[in-house]
C-alpha positions in Angstrom: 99.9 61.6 94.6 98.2 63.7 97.4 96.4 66.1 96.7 94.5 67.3 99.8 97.0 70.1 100.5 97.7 71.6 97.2 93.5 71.5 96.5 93.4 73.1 99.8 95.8 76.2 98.6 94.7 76.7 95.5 90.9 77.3 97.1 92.2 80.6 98.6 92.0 82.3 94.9 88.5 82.7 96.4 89.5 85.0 99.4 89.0 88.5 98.1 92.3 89.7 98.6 93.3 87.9 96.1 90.3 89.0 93.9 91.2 92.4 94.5 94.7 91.8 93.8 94.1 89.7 90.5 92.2 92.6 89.1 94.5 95.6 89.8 97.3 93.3 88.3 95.5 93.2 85.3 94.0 96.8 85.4 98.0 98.3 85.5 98.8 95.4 82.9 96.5 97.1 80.3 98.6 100.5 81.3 102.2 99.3 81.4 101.8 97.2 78.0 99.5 99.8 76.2 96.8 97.2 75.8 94.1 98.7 73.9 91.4 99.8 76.2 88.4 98.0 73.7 90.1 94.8 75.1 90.2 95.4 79.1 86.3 96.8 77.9 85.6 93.6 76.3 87.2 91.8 79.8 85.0 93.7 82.1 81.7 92.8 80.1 82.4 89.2 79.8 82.7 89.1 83.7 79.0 91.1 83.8 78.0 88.5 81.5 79.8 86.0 83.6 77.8 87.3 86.7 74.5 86.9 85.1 75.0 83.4 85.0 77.0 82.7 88.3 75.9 85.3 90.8 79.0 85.5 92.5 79.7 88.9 93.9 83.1 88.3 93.5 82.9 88.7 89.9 81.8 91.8 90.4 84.2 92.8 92.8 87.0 91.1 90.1 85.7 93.8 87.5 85.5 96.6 89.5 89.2 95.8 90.8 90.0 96.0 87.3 88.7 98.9 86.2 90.1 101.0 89.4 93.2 99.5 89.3 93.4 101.0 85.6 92.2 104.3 86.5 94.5 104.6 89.8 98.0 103.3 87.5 97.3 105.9 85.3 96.2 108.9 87.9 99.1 108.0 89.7 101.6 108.1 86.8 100.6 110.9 84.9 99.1 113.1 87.2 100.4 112.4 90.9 103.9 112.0 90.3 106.2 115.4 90.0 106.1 117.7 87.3 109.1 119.8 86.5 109.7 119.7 83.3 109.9 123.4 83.2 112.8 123.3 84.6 114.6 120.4 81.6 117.7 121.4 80.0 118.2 124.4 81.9 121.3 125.1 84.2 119.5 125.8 87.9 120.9 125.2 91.0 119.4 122.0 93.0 118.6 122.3 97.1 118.2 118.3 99.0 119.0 115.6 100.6 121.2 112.5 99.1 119.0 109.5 99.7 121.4 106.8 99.2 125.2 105.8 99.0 126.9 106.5 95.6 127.9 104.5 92.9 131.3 104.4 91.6 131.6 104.2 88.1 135.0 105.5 85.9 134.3 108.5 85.4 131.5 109.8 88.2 129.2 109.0 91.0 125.5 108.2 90.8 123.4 108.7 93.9 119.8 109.1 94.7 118.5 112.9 95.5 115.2 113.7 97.2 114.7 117.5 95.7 113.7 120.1 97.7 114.3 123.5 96.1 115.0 124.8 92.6 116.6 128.3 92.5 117.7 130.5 89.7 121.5 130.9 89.2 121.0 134.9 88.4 118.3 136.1 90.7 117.0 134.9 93.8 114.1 133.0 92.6 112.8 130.1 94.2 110.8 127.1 93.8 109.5 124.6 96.9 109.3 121.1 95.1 107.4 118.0 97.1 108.0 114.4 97.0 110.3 114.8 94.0 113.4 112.0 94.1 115.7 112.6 91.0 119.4 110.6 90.2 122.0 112.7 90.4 125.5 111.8 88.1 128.3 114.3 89.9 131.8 113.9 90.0 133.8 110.6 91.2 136.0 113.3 93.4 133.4 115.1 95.9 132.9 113.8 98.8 129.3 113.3 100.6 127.1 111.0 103.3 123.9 110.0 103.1 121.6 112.6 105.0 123.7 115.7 103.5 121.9 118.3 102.5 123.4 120.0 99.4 123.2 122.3 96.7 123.8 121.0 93.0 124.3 123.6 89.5 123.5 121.2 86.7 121.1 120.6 84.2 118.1 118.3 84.0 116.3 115.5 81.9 114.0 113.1 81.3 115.4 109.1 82.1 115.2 107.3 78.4 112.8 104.4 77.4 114.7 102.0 75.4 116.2 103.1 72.4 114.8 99.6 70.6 111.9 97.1 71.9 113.1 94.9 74.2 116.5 96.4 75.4 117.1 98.2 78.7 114.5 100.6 79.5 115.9 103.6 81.9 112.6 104.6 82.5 110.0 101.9 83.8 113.7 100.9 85.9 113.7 104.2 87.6 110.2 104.5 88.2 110.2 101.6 90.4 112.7 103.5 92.5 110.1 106.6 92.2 112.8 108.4 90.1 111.4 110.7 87.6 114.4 112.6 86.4 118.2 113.2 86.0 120.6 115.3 86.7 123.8 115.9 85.3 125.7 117.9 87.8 128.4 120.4 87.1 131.8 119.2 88.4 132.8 120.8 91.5 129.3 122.4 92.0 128.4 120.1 95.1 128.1 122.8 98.4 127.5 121.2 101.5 124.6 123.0 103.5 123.5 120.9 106.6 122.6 117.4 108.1 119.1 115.9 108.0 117.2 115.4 110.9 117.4 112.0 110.1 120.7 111.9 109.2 121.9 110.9 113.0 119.7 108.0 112.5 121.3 107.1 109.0 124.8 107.7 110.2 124.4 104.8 113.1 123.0 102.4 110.1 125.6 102.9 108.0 128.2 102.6 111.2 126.4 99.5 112.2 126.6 98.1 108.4 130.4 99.2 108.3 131.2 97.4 111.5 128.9 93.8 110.5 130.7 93.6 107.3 134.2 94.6 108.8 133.6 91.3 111.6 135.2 88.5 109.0 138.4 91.0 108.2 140.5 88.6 110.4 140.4 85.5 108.6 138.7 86.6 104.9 139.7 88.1 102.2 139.3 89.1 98.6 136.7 86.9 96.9 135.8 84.8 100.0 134.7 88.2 102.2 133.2 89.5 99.3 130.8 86.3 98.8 130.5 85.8 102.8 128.9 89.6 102.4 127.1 89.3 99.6 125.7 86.4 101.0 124.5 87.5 104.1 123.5 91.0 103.6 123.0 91.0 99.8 124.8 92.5 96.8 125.1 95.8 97.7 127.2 95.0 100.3 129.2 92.7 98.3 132.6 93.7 96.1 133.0 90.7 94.1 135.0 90.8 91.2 132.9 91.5 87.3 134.6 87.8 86.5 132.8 86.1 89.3 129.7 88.0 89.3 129.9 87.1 85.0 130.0 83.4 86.5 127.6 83.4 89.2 125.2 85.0 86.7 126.1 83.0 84.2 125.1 79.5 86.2 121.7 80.9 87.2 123.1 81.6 91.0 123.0 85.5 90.9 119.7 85.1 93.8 122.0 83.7 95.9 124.4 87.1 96.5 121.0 88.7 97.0 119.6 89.3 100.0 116.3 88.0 99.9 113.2 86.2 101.7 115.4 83.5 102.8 117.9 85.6 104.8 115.0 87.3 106.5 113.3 83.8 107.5 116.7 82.1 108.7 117.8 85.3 110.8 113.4 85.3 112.4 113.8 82.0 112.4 117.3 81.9 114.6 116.2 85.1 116.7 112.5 83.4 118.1 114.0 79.5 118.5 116.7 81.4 120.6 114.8 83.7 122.8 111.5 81.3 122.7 113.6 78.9 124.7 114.5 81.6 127.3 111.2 82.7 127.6 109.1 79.4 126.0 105.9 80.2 128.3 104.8 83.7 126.5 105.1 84.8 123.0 105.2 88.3 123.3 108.5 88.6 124.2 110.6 86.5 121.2 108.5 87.9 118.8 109.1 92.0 119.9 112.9 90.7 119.5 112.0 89.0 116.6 110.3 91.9 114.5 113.0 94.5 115.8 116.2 92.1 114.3 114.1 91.8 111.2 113.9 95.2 110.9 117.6 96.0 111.6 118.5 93.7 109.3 116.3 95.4 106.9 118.0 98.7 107.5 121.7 97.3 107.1 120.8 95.6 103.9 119.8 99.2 102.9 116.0 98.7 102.4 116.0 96.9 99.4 112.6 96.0 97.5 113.4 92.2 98.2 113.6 92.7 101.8 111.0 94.9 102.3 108.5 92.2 100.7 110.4 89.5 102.9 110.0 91.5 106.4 106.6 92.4 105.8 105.4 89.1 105.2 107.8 87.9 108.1 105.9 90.4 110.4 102.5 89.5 109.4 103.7 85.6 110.0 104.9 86.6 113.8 101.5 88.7 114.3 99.3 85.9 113.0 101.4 83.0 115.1 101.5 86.0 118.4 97.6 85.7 118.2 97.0 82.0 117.1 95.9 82.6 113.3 97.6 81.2 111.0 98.6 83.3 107.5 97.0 81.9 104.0 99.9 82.2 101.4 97.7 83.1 98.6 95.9 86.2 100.7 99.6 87.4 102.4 101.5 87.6 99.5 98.1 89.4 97.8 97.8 91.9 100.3 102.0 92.6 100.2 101.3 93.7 96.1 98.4 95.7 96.4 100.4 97.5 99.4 103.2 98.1 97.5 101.2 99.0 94.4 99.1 101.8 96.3 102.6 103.2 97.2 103.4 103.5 93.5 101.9 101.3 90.6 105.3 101.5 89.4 106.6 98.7 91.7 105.0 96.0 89.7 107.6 96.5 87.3 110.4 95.4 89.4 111.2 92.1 87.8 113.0 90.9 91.5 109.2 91.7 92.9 107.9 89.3 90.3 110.5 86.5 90.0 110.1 86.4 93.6 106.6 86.0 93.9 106.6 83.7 91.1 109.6 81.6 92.9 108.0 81.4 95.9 104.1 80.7 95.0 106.6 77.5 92.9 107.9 76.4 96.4 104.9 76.5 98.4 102.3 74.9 96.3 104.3 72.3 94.1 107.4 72.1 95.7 106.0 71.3 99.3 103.3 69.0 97.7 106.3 66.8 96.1 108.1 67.1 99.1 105.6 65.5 101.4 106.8 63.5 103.8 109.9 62.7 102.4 112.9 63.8 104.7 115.8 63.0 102.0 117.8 66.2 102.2 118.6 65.6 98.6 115.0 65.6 97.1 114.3 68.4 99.3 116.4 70.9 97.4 116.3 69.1 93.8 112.5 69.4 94.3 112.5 73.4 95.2 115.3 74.3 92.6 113.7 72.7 90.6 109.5 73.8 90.7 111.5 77.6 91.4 113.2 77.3 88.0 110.0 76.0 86.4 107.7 79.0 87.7 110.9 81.7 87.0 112.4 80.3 83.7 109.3 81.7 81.0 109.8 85.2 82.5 114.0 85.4 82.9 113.3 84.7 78.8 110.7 87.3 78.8 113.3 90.3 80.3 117.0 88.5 79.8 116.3 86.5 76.6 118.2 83.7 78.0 118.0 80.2 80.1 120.4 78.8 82.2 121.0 75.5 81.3 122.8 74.6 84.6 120.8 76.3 86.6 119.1 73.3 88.3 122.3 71.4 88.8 124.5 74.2 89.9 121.6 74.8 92.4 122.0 71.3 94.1 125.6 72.3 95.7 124.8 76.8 95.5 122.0 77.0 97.9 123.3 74.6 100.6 126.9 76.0 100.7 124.7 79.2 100.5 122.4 78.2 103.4 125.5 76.9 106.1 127.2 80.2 104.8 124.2 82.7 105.9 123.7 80.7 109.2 127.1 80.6 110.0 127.3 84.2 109.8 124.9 85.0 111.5 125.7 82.9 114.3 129.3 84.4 114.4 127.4 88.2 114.3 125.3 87.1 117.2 128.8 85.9 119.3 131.0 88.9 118.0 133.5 90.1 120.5 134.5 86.0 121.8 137.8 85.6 120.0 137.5 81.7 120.0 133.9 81.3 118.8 134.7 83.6 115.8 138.0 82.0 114.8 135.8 79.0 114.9 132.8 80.0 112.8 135.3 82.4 110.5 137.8 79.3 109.7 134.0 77.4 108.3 133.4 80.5 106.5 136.7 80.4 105.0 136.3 76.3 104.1 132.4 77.1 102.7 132.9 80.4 101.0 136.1 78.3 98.9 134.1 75.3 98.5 131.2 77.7 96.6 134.0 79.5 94.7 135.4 75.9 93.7 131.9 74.9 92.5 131.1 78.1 90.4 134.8 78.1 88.7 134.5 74.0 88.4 130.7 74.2 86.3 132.2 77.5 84.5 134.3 75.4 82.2 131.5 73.7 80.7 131.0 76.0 77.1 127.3 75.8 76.9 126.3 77.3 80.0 123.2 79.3 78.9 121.1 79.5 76.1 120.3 82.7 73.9 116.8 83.0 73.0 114.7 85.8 70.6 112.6 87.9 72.3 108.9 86.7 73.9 105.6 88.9 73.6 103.7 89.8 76.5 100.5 88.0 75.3 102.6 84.6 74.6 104.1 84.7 78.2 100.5 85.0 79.5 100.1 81.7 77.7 103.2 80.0 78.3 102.6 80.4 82.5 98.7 78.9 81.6 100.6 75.8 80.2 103.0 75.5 82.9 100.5 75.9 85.5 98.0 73.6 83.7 100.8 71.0 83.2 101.8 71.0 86.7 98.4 71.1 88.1 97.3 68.0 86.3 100.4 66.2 87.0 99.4 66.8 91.3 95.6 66.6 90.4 93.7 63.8 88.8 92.1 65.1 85.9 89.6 62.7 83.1 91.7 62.0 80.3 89.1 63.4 78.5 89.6 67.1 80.2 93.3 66.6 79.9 93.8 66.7 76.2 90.9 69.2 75.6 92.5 71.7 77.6 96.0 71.0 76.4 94.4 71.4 72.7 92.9 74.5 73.7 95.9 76.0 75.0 98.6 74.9 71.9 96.0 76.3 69.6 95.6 79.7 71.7 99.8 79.8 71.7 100.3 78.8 67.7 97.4 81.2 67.0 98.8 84.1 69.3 102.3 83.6 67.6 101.0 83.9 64.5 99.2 86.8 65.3 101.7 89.0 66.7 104.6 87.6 64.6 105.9 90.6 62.7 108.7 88.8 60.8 106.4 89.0 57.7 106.1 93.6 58.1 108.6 95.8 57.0 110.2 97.7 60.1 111.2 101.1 60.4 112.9 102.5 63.7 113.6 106.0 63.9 116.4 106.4 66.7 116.4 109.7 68.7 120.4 109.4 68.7 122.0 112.9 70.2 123.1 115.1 67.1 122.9 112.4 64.0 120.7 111.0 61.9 119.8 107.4 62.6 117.2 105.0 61.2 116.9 101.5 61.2 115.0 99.4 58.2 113.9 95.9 58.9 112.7 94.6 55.4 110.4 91.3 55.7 113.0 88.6 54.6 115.3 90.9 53.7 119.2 92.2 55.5 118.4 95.1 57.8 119.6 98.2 56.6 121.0 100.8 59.0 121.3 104.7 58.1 123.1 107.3 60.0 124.9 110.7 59.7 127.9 108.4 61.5 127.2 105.1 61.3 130.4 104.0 63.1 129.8 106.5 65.8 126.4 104.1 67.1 126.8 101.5 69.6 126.5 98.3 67.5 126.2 96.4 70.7 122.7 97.8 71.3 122.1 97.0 67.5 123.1 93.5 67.6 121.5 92.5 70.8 118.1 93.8 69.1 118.6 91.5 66.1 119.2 88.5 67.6 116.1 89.1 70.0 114.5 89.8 66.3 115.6 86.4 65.4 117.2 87.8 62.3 120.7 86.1 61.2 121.2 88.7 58.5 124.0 91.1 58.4 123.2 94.6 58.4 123.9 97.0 55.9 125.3 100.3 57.1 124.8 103.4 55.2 126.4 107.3 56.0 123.4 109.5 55.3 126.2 112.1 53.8 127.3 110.1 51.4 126.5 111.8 48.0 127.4 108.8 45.5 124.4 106.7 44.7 124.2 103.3 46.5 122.5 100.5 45.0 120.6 98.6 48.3 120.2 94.3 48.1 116.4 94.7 48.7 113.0 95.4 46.6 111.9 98.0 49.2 114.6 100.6 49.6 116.3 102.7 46.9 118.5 105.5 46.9 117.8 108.6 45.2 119.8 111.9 44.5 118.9 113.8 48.4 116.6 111.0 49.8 116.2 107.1 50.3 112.8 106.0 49.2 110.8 102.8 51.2 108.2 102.1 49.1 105.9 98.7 50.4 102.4 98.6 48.6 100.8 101.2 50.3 103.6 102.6 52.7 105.3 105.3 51.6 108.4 107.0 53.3 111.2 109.5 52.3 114.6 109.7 54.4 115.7 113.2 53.5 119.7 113.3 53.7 120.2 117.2 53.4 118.6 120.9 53.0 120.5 121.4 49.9 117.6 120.6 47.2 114.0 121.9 47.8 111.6 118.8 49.2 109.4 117.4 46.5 107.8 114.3 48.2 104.4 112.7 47.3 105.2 110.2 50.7 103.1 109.7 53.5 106.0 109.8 55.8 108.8 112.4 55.4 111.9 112.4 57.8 114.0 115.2 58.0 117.7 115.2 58.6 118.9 116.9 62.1 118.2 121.0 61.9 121.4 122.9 61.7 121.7 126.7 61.6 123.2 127.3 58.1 120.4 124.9 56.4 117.4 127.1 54.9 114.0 127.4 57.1 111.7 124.7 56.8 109.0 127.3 55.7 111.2 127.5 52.6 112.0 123.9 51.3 108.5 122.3 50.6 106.8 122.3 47.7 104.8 120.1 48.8 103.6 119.4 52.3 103.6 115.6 53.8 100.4 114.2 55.6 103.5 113.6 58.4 107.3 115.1 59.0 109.4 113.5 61.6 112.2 114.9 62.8 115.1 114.4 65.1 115.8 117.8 67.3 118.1 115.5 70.1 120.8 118.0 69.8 121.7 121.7 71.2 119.2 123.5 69.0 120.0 127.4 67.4 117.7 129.9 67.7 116.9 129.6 64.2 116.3 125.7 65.1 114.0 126.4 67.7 111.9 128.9 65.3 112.0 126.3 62.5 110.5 123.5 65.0 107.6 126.5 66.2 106.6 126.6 62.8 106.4 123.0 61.9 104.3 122.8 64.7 101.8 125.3 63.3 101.1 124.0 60.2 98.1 121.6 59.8 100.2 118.7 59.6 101.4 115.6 61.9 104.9 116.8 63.1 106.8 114.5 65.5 110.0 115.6 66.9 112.2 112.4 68.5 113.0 114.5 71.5 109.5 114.4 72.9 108.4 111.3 71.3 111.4 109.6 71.8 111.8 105.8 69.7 109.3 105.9 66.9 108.2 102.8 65.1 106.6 102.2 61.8 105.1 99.1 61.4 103.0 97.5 58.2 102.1 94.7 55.9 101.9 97.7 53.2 98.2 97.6 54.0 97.2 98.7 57.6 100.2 101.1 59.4 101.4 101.1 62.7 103.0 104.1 64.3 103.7 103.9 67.9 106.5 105.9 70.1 108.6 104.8 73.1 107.3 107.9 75.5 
């Protein structure tokens, strides 16, 4: 096989761009995953040690990256972004501008809010906030544009991390939007005050997106506009049906109803071939055009993080050919992530940032080196579905828990019907207004959008479309994408046999030793749910049915519950258990018993007490005591002990009392470890009755 051109790639890891970038990837890895910091230590003097023997600046560079990269993801984070938490759970009334179209979901509207005032709803007290965006939840009746600037009454709070590892984390998915907060607004509090200076800007956009996606109306409808749309300028812009989107999802073809890269390069592509051959002498010229209809195009697909990485990379392509120098892939696409991380760190989390980097660095270094000179139209796109499913597959399990097991093939017919579909409309948007040329191009829309439809509905019939899989570590993902990597670089490079199998050894014993070190199947489990106004704990014995307690056990959205299990790889059934159930209840397991006001978790040296009620004084001799919910008829805390706990945890998610809120001021006065769910939000116990783990989910 060749290998001149792939060797050739792969030597720009060297460039420092990438250096840098390579280290403030890992420096916010050791942030976002809560890595301890005596590892990224460890890292950084291995390098130095590294340096003595190599001399390479670059190392140095490499480690320095690192360590600022760290530094920077958490300054940013905790200390840069807005703070108003003063302001949580309080009704004030909210002064700014909506930032984006709404939402429609049964009952309300979700739109984006960039906050510019806080007032007081009984005195004329104001606060100026900066550079605050919060999501607003309002009612499905007001009425609003972009641009408006309004006033809001409501109340605000925190977004939620994910109730239980591995499920949907409202947090780290509204921080890559640069939302720090919610807001529930009151219903019919929305005031209209004004139009942004930007707004006349925003209004032509939106006029301008309203008319593009109004152009097929004459000879599309339903399902076949929807998909032309969604094609062409991405999902927002499409209305397809929840069964089709199930479908499309389903086959491993959701990318293609998302605008991405490869709208961007067809429509630069079309716009410099077509006014390059009117002005073929200079440059300048096609490529002003060119970088303008990038960027209007980028406007009427709404500035979505996709696009944005795929018109700024466009741009620096046009620049580079404008003044003869060609663009290193490796360096561009490094350069694109550390701009994007310096506008907030946060932005490495979107998982379409990194399944798009990941798909594309899988075209253009193994797809293109398979490729070669081969013109088959055929092995072209078997070769880039598949070397993009390779490099994508090991982190859809990581996030979805799930493979699509006809994703390749489903790929062979998608992305050419795709392909005709985007260039076809965008052809008929560049000759809108000539009745005959549209009736032309809209009757091939209508034969290609049906022809895609057909193909989804036609593979949808096979039962085993996709594959449920248990949830994948961070650190065995790491090792999964050296294997991969390894596997396909040997396959394009020659390597000794002899350097083959010693690296492949290496890396199965790294994975089977990794798995064994972070499998937890063999601790007991305890998962202590901040769950508004009940009691709710979850027990994961080692080998043994999970046990579930609540104050209303029925009341708790099982889904959530079962989804975790099966990402725990555990086939038991769970036991549920009402916390206010005052007849004794024998449990199936060694570890858990029920007592007269508590259940006891006893496991060699773990110790903890689940309090059901105030009605008896606390005598506990645990480590861990959790308290039932506060309610103002139950006795002060100050009153029930007889004996204090080394640690107290308690749920307070709930409208507290006065006499609630006094309780909690106490607890946290005495000379004891108090955590109150509210604050810390998830907390896990984790042990092999020897060494404990406590961790929370804020």
């Amino acid at each position: 096989m060749p290998e001149r051109a792939l060797s050739n790639k792969l030597r720009e890891y060297k460039n420092p761009l990438v250096v840098i970038c390579s280290g403030i990837l890992i420096g916010a890895t050791f942030y976002f995953q809560n890595i301890k910091l005596i590892i990224l230590i460890s890292l950084c003097l291995i390098s130095l040690i590294l340096f003595l023997f190599f001399k390479s600046k670059k190392i140095i560079l490499f480690v320095v990256t690192v360590i600022l990269g760290y530094l920077y993801t958490v300054n940013y984070l905790q200390f840069a972004g807005p703070n108003i938490d003063q302001f949580l759970h309080g009704r004030y009334i909210y002064i700014g501008e909506i930032k984006s179209k709404a939402n429609n979901n049964t009952f309300n509207k979700t739109y984006d809010f960039k906050l510019k005032t806080i007032q007081a709803q009984n005195s004329q007290k104001k606060w100026e906030i900066n550079n605050c965006n919060i999501q607003v939840t309002g009612s499905k009746y007001e009425e609003y544009e972009t641009g408006d600037i309004v006033q809001i009454t409501g109340r605000l709070k925190k977004p939620k991390s994910a109730i239980l590892p591995g499920l949907f984390d409202e947090k780290k998915y509204l921080l890559t939007k640069n939302i720090y907060y919610l807001l529930k607004a009151d219903n019919g509090s929305l005031v209209f005050l004004d139009k942004a200076k930007s707004a006349g800007i925003t209004q032509a956009i939106n006029t301008l997106r309203d008319k593009l996606l109004s152009i097929n109306k004459t000879y599309l409808n339903g399902e076949k506009l929807s998909l032309v749309n969604g094609v062409i300028f991405g999902s927002k812009a499409s209305t397809l049906s929840s069964k089709l989107k199930e479908k499309i999802r389903n086959l491993g073809l959701s990318h293609i109803t998302s605008a991405s890269g490869f709208n961007v390069s067809i429509l630069a592509f079309g716009v410099f071939a077509l006014f390059g051959f009117f002005n073929y002498r200079k440059k300048i010229f096609p490529t002003i055009v060119c970088i303008c209809a990038v960027l209007t195009y980028s406007a009427i697909a709404d500035f979505s993080p996709s696009i944005i990485r795929a018109t700024v990379f466009i741009i620096l392509l046009l620049l580079g050919n404008l003044f003869d120098k060609k663009i290193k892939i490796l360096p561009g696409i490094s350069l694109i992530i550390i701009v994007f991380f310096l506008f907030n760190p946060a932005n490495l989390l979107d998982i379409g940032l990194q399944l798009s980097v990941l798909g594309f660095l899988g075209l253009d270094l193994f797809a293109s080196e398979a490729i070669g000179e081969n013109k088959s139209w055929f092995l072209n796109i078997f070769y880039q579905s598949l070397f993009a499913q390779i490099m994508v597959t090991p982190l859809i399990v990581f996030y979805f828990h799930n493979i699509q097991l006809l994703g390749l093939i489903s790929n062979l017919m998608a992305v050419p019907l795709a392909s005709l579909i985007l260039m076809t409309g965008l052809i008929n948007i560049m000759f809108f207004g000539i009745p005959g040329i549209n009736y032309v191009f809209q009757k091939i829309l209508f034969y290609l959008s049906g022809s895609f439809i057909r193909w989804v509905n036609c593979l949808d019939k096979f039962e085993f479309k996709q594959m449920f899989l248990p949830s994948l570590n961070f650190y065995l993902l790491i090792l999964i994408y050296a294997m991969v990597l390894f596997l396909l670089l040997a396959f394009f490079i020659r390597f000794s046999k002899i350097k083959f199998f010693i690296s492949l050894f290496i890396l199965i014993l790294a994975f089977f030793t990794t798995y064994t070190m972070t499998d937890t199947g063999k601790y007991l489990k305890i998962f202590f749910l901040p769950v508004y106004n009940q009691d709710s704990v979850l027990i994961m014995p080692p080998k043994e049915r999970p046990i579930y307690l609540s104050t209303r056990p029925q009341d708790f959205h099982h889904q959530h519950l079962k989804e975790f299990l099966v990402l725990s790889n555990c086939s038991f059934n769970t036991i549920s258990y009402n916390l206010k159930n005052k007849t004794k209840v024998y449990f199936p397991s060694k570890y858990v018993t029920d007592e007269k006001n508590k259940i006891k978790i006893r496991y060699k040296n773990l110790s903890v007490d689940i309090v059901k009620n105030y009605i008896d004084r606390i005598s506990s001799e645990a480590e861990y005591i959790k308290l039932p919910l506060l309610n103002k008829k139950d006795p002060s805390l100050s009153e029930i002990f007889n004996i204090f706990p080394k640690t107290i945890i308690i749920n307070d998610v709930k409208k507290l009392s006065g006499k609630s809120k006094k309780d909690i001021l106490w607890l946290k006065s005495q000379s004891l470890k108090s955590y109150l769910l509210s604050e810390t939000g998830t907390i896990t116990l984790i042990s092999d009755g020897d060494k404990i783990d406590l961790t929370t989910s804020e």
